[in-house]
Structure formats: structure tokens, C-alpha cells
MIGUDO-619013 format. One record per atom (N, C-alpha, C): x negated, y negated, z. Coordinates in steps of 0.02 Angstrom, whole numbers, plus 50000, padded with zeros to 5 digits. Layout:
XYZ;...
# end
This chain:
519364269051056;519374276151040;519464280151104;519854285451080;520264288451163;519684292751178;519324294951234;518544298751251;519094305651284;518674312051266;518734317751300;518624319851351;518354316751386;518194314851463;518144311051495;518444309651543;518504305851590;517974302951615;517644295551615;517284290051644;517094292051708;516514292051750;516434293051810;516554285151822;517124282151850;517324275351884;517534276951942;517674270851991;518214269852035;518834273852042;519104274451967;519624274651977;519664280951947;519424285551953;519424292251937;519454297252009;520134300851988;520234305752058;519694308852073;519534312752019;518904317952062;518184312652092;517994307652055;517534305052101;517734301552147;518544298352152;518484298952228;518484303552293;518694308252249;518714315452308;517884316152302;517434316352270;516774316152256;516564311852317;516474303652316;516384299952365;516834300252431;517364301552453;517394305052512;517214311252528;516914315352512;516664322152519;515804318552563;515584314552514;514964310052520;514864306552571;515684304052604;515534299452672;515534303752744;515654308152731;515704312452798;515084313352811;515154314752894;514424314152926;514364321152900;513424322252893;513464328252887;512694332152914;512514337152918;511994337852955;511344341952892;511744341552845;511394344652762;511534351052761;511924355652807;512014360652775;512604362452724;513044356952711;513724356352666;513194352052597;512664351652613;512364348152528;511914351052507;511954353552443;511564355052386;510964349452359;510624349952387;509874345852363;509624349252291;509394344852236;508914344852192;508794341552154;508054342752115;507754335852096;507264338552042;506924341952047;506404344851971;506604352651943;506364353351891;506714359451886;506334364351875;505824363151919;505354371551938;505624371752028;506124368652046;506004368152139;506764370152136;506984370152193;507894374852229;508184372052206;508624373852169;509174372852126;509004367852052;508554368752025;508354367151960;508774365651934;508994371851912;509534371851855;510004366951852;510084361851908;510534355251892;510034349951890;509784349051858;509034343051822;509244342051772;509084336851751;509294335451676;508844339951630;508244339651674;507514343351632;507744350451622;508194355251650;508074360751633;508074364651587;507534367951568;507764370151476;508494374151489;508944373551455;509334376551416;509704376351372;509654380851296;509784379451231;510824378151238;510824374151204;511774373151208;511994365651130;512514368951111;512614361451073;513264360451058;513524356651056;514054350951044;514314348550979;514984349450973;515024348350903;514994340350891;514994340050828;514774333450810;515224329050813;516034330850807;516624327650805;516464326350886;516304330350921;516244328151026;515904321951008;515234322950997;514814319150990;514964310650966;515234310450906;515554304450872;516084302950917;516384305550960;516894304050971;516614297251040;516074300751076;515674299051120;515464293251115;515034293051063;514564285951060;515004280451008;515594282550986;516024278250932;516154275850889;515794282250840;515754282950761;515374288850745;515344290850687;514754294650631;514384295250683;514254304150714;513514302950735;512904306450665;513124309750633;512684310650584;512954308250500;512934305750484;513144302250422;512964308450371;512414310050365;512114314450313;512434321350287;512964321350387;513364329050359;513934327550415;514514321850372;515034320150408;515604326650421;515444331050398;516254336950410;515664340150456;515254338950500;514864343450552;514714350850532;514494350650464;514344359950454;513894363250491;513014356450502;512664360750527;512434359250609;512684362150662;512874362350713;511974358750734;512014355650814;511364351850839;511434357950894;510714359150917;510424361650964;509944359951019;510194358751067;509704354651102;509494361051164;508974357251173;508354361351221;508424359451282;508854355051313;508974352251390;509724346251387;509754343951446;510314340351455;510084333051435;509394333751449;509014325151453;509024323751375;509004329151317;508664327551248;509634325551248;509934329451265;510724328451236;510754319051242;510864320251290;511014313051331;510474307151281;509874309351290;509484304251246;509684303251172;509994308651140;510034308451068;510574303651067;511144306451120;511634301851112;511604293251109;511044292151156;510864285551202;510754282851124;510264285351076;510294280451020;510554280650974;510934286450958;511614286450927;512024282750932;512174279450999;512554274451008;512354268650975;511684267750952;511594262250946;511454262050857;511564269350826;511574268250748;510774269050731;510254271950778;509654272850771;509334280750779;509484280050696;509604287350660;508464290450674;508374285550663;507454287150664;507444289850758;507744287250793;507534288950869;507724295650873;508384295250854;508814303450859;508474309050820;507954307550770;507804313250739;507044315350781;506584310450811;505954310650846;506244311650924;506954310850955;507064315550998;507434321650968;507574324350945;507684330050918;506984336150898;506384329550881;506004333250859;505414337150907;505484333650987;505204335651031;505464338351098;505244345651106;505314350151187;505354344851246;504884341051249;504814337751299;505264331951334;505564333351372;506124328251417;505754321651440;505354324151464;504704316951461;504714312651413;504464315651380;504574311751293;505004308551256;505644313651274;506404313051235;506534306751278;506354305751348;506794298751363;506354295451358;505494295251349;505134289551344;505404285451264;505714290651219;505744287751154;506404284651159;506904286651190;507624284251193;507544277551222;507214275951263;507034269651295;506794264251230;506514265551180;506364261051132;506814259951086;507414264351093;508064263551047;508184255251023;507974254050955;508394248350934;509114247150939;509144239550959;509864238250971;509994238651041;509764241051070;509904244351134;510374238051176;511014241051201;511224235251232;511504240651306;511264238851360;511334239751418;512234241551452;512384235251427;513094235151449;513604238651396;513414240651339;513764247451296;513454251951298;512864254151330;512624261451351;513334262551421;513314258551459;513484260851542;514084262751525;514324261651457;515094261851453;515424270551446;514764271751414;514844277551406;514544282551435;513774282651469;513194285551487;513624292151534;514244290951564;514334295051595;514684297951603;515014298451532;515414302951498;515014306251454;514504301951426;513874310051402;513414313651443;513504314051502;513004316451556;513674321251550;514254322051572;514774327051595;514704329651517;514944326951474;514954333851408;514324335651407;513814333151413;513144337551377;512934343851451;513164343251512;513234347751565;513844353951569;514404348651523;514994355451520;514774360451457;514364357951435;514274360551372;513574366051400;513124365551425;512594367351453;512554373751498;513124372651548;513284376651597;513884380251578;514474380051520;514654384151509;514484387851453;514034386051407;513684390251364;513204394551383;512844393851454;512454399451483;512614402751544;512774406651542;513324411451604;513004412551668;512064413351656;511694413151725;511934404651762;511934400051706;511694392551746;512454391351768;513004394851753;513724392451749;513804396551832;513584402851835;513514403251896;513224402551958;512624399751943;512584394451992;512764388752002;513044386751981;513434379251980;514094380652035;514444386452007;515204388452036;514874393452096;514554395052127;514174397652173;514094390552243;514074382852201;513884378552271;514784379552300;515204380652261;515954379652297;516164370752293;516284370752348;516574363952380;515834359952427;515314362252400;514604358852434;514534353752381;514284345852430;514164340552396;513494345452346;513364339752306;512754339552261;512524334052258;512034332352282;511454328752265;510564329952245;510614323752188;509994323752156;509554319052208;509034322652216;508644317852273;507914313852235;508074311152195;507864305752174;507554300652192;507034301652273;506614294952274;507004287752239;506674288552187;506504281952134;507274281752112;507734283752119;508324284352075;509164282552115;509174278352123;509634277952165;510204276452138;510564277952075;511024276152009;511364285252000;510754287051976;510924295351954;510704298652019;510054296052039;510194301152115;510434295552202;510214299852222;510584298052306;509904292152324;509234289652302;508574285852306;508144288452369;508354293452400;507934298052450;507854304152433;507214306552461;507064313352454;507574316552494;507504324452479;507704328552540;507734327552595;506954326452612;506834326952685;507174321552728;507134315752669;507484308552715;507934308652695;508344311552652;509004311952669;509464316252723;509204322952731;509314327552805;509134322752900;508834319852886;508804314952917;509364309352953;509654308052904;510304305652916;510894307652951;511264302752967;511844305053001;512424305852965;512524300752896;512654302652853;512524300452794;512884297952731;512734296352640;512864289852664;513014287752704;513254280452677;512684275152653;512144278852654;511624273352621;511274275552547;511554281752554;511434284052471;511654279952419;510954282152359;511484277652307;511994282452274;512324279952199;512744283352188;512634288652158;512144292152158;512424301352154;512504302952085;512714299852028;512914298151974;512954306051960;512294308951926;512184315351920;512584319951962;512414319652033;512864325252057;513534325252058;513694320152040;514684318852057;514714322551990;514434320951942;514714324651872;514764332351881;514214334051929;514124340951912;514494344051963;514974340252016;515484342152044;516164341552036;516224337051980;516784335051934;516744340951903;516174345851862;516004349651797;516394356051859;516274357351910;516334362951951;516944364151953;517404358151964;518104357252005;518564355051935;518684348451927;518924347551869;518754352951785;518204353751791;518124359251733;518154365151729;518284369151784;518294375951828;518474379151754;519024379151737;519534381951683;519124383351638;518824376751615;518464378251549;517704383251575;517434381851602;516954383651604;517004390851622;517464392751645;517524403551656;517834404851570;518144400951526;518154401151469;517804405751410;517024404351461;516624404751425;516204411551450;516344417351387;515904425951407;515264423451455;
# end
């Protein structure tokens, strides 16, 4: 099935313009650091509340079938409360685990929403990755151009890397804090960024769409 967005791979232009942007030495004032979303620059966390939703045909198209069976012509539109519940609903959607998607749907909490996505039956690792990061970019294009404050801060970093400084995370974020990452001479020991390349893909490659939007 043909996807509406482009795979964060190898072989994708903008993340390689993404990862050379990443290898240059740099002294941190060309990078955008963040990581929780009460601290500088929040608003690119997965956690941050903001209401946005996706049609269901996106959605199905995403995880690679029916995402709601119950109301296949998508009449009654999903609303999600952050980027993390999107992403999670999807995570067991993929997997046809209609009970997970409705108990993350049914809770505020991003904490929660991925502690429950993690128990997704079926769960197979190597058909999540296939997709995981092509639903991180729609449920962010969708996020940041449905709210005009968060859309301008996003198009406000310019041509500044983004990174999630993620300690523990070295997949979606860079696996250093701030502090030890300014430290450096440069990324080359970061991990891959996952998160921030999307949301510099969402800046650059999505520019268009996202002023689209009042």
C-alpha cells in the first residue's frame, strides 16, 4: 500500500540533508534542544497537549487496513489530546487491537497512553518500525498545522538542527542531555534523532502545507 509520507530511511533526501546538517561541528548555538514539555521548547514533545485529528482514510492508510471498522466511510472524526496518544492509537491499530485503541483513546495521560500501547496484542516489532515513522510525521503535520501558536514555533527554529535530548533515548532522541550534548565538538555520537529529523522534515519538506493552515 502506497503511504502519504515519506519513511524517515537512508534513502530519503530530507533526512539526509537532516543528518548532514547533524555532522557539522557545532558549538549548540545552530541546535534546538528539547525534551519535556513544561521546559524550552516543549511544544516539540510528543507529550504536549494539543487537540488535532486525522482522518481515518490517513489513518488506515498508515497502519494497512480498516482503522475503525465500526464506521468505515470515517463520519465520526478522532481527536486526540497529544502526539504520543496519536502515535500510540496507531501503534495498536496496526496490530488489529481494537480494545487498546479505545483505553488509549480513553485516557489524557501520555504516560498511560504508551504504558498501554506497549501491551498491544500481536505486537510485532519489525512491522511497527516499518511504519512508526511515518506516524510520528503525520500525527506532528497534523498537530502543528492544526494549531497556529505551535506551527509557529516550529517555522521560527528556520534551518536550526532539532534535537530531542533524551538521556535514555537514543532511537527518537540524540541519548544525551543538553548539557552533554553542548559539550561536544560535534553529533557524531548522537543517536538517531528520530523525533527531531521528523520535525525538520515537518518544517522544510512540509513548509507548504503547514502555512495552509489559518
Amino acid at each position: 500500500m502506497s503511504k502519504r509520507f515519506p519513511r524517515t530511511t537512508s534513502t530519503s533526501p530530507v533526512l539526509k540533508e537532516a543528518q548532514l546538517r547533524v555532522s557539522k561541528p557545532s558549538n549548540g548555538d545552530d541546535v534546538v534542544f528539547f525534551f519535556k514539555a513544561n521546559e524550552a521548547y516543549g511544544e516539540f514533545c510528543q507529550w504536549y497537549p494539543a487537540t488535532f485529528t486525522v482522518s481515518k482514510a490517513e489513518m488506515s492508510d498508515l497502519v494497512g487496513h480498516t482503522i475503525d471498522e465500526d464506521d468505515p466511510e470515517g463520519w465520526q472524526p478522532i481527536y486526540f489530546n497529544c502526539a504520543e496518544q496519536f502515535m500510540m492509537y496507531c501503534k495498536a491499530g496496526r496490530f488489529h487491537d481494537t480494545n487498546t485503541q479505545r483505553l488509549v483513546l480513553a485516557t489524557s495521560d501520555p504516560k498511560e497512553q504508551k504504558r498501554l500501547a506497549r501491551l498491544t496484542k500481536g505486537f510485532d516489532a519489525a512491522s511497527w518500525d516499518e511504519i512508526k515513522s511515518d506516524v510520528v510525521i503525520a500525527g506532528n503535520v497534523a498537530k502543528f498545522g492544526q494549531n497556529k501558536a505551535l506551527k509557529e514555533v516550529l517555522l521560527s527554529t528556520g534551518d536550526r538542527i532539532l534535537a530531542e535530548a533524551a538521556s535514555e533515548d537514543s532511537v527518537w532522541g540524540i541519548g544525551f542531555t543538553a548539557e552533554e550534548a553542548r559539550r561536544m565538538d560535534n553529533q557524531e555520537r548522537w543517536g538517531e534523532n528520530r523525533l527531531g529529523k521528523a520535525l525538520m522534515e515537518i518544517s522544510t519538506e512540509r513548509l507548504k502545507e503547514l502555512k495552509a493552515y489559518p
